[in-house]
N, C-alpha and C positions, 0 to 999 in steps of 0.2 A: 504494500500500500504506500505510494506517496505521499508524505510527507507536507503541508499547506499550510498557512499562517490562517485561516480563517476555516470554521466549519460550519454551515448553516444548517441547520437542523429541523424539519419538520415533520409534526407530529399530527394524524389527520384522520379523520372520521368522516368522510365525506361524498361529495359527488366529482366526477371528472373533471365536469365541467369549472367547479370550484378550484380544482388542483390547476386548468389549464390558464386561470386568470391568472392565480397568482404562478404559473409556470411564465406566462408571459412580460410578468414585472419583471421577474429573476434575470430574463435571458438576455435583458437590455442592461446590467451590469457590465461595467467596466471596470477597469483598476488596477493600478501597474503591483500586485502582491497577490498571491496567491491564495486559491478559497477552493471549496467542492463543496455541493450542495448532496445532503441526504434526506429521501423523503421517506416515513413511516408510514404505510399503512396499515391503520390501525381495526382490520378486519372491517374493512368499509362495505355498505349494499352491495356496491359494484366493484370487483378490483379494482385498482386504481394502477394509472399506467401514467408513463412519463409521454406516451403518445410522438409527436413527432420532433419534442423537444429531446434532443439527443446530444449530450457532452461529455467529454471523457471523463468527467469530474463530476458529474449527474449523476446518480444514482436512488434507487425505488427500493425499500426492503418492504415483507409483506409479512404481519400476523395473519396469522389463519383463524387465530380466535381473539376478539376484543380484549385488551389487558389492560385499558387504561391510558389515560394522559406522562404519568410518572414511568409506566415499563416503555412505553414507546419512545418518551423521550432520554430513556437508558440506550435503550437499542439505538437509538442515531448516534450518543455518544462512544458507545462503545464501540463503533463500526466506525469513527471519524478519527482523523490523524492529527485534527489542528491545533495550532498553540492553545487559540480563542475559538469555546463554544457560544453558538448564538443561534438560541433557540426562538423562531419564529412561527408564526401566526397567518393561515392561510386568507382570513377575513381582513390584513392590513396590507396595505399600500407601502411599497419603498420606491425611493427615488432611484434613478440610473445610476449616479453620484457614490449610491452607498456604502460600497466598499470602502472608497480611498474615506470618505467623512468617518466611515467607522475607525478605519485604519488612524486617521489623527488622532482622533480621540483616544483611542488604545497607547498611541506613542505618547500623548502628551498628558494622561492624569495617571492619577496610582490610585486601585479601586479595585476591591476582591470582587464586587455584583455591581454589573450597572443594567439600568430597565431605559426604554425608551418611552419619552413622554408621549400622547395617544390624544387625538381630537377624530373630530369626523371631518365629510369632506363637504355636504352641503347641508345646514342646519335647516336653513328655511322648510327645507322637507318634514322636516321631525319632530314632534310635540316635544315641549318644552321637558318631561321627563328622560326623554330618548338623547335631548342636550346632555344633559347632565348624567345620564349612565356615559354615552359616549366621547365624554371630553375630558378622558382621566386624566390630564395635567391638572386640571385642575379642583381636581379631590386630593391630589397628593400631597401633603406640607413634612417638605421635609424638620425635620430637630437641626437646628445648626447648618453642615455641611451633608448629615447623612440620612439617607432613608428611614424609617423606622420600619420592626420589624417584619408590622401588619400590613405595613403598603409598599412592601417589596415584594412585585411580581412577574412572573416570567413570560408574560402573555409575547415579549419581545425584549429580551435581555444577553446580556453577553456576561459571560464568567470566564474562567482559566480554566486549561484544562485540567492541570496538576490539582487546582482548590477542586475543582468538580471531582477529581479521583480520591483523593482527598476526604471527602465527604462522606465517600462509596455512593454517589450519585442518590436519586430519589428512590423514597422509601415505594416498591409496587404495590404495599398493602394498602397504601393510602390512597382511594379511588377518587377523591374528588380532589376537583384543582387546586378550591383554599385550601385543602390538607394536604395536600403531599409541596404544594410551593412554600405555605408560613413550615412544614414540618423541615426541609432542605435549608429555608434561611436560616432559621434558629439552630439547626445543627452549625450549620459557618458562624453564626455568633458567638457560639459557645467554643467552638475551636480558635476566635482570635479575629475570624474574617470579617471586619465588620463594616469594612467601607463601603458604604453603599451610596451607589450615586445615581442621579440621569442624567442622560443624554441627551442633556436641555438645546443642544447643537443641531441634534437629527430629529425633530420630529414627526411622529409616523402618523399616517388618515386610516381609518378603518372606512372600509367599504361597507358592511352591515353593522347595521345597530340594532338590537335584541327591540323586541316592543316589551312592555311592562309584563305581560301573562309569562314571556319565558325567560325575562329576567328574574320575575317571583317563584318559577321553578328551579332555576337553579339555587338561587338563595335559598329556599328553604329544604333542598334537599344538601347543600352544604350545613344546616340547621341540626337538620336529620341523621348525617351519617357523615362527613366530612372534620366536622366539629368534634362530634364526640369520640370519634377516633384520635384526632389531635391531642385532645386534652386526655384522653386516655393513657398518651403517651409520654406528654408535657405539660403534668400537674401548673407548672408554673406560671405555664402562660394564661390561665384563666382570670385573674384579675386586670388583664390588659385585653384582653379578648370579652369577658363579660364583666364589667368593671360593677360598682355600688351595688354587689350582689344582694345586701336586706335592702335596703332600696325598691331596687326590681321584683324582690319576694313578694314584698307589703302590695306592691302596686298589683303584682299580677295577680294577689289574692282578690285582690276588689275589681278586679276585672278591666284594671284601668289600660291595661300594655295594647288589649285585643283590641278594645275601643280605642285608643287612641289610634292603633294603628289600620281600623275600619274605617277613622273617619278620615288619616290622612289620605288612602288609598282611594275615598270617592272624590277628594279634593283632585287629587291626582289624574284622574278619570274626565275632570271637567276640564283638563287640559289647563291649568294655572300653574303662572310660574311661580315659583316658591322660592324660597334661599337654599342654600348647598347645605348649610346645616339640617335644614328642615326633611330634603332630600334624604341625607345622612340617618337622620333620627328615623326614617320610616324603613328605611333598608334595614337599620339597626334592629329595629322593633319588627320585621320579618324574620330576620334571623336566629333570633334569643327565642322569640314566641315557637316557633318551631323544634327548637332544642326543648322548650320546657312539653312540648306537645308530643316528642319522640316516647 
C-alpha cells in the first residue's frame, strides 16, 4: 500500500446516486501532496459502486452486514496509509481548493482533533428550525482556544493517525453517532489529547438538512440507546451531559420537562424564529425526556 499524506474516509449508508454527488465534488480536487480516498459501504439497499469515477487512489470497501457508523469508520482507517485521517460526510459540500487549505492548516496549527465548521447553502428555502439545526458554526462556543468535549464532532474532522491508533480507534459497541464520537473524544482527553480546534478557515455547506420529524428521531433515539450506553461506560460525564440532575427530577415529576417541551415543539411547528438558546433548550429537553422515558 502507498504510503499519502492525506486519507479521506467515508463512511455511508446510502443511495448511488448520493455517493455519485458527492463522488463528483471529490474528483474536482487538486493539490500538489498527496491523499487517497476510501469509501465504506456500510451494507447499503443497493451496493454501492465507485461507478465511472475511477483513480488509482479511489477505492470502495463493502460490509455485507450493517455494523454501524464507529466499525465503518474503523474499516476506512485501518485500510488507509495517511499521516492525516479525515473522516467525511456524504450530505456536505467541499471546495476544489480542499486539499492544499487542509494541507495549510495541518502545517500551520498544532491540534490532536480538528472538526470543520458547517452552514447550509440556501437558507431562504428552510424554516427557521432547519436554520439552526443546519448552521453548526454557530451552536458551537468554543472554552478559550479549544473545543469542549460535547461539541467535538466528526461529522467532518481531521485527526492523526498515530493519536487515532492511539486510541484503538472507535469503540463498535457504540451504535449511535453521539456515542461512539463524545465516547473516542473523551478517550483522547483523558490520554493528554486535548487540543481541539476548527477549521474556522474551511468552511463546509451541507446539501441536506434533516426536517424536524427526523431530527427528533435521531435525538431521541441517541436519548434511548446512545446515551445510556455512554454513560454506562463514562460514569463521569453525566453531570456535563445531564447537568442540575434534582432540578430536572423535581420538574419532570410535575410534568413540567414534557410540557414544556410540547409547547416548545408547536411553537416550532408554527415556523417562529426563536433564539439558539431556546433552540438549545428544546433539543435539550428531547433528549433527557427520552433517556428518563427509556
Amino acid at each position: 500500500m502507498a504510503v499519502v499524506d492525506i486519507s479521506l474516509i467515508l463512511p455511508i449508508n446510502g443511495t448511488q446516486a448520493e455517493l455519485e454527488v458527492f463522488l463528483a465534488d471529490i474528483n474536482g480536487f487538486a493539490g500538489e501532496i498527496s491523499w487517497e480516498l476510501i469509501v465504506i459501504d456500510d451494507a447499503s439497499n443497493e451496493k454501492l459502486s465507485l461507478g465511472n469515477w475511477q483513480h488509482d487512489n479511489w477505492r470502495i470497501i463493502h460490509h455485507e452486514e450493517q455494523r454501524g457508523a464507529a466499525a465503518a469508520r474503523n474499516t476506512g482507517a485501518e485500510d488507509s496509509s495517511g499521516d492525516h485521517l479525515v473522516f467525511m460526510s456524504s450530505f456536505l459540500s467541499y471546495p476544489s481548493d480542499y486539499i492544499d487549505s487542509l494541507n495549510k492548516f495541518i502545517s500551520d496549527r498544532e491540534f490532536d482533533f480538528a472538526q470543520h465548521p458547517i452552514t447550509t447553502f440556501d437558507e431562504k428555502s428552510l424554516d427557521p428550525f432547519q436554520r439552526f439545526i443546519g448552521n453548526q458554526h454557530t451552536r458551537v462556543k468554543a472554552k478559550g482556544e479549544f473545543l469542549p468535549i460535547k461539541q467535538s464532532l466528526f461529522t467532518a474532522a481531521v485527526i492523526k493517525r498515530e493519536t487515532f491508533e492511539l486510541i484503538k480507534g472507535f469503540d463498535p459497541e457504540m451504535k449511535h453517532y453521539g456515542g461512539h464520537e463524545m465516547d473516542f473524544i473523551f478517550r483522547m482527553d483523558k490520554a493528554g489529547f486535548n487540543r481541539r480546534l476548527e477549521i474556522k478557515e474551511i468552511i463546509l455547506k451541507r446539501r441536506q438538512i434533516p426536517d424536524k420529524l427526523q431530527t427528533l428521531k435521531r435525538l431521541r433515539e441517541y436519548g434511548r440507546t446512545g446515551l445510556p450506553n455512554l454513560l454506562q461506560k463514562h460514569p463521569e460525564l453525566k453531570g456535563d451531559i445531564l447537568p442540575q440532575e434534582w432540578l430536572w427530577r423535581i420538574l419532570a415529576i410535575l410534568g413540567l420537562t414534557r410540557a414544556i417541551e410540547r409547547c416548545l415543539s408547536k411553537t416550532i411547528d408554527k415556523n417562529r424564529k426563536l433564539s439558539h438558546s431556546i433552540y438549545r433548550l428544546y433539543l435539550h429537553l428531547v433528549v433527557r425526556n427520552a433517556w428518563d422515558a427509556r
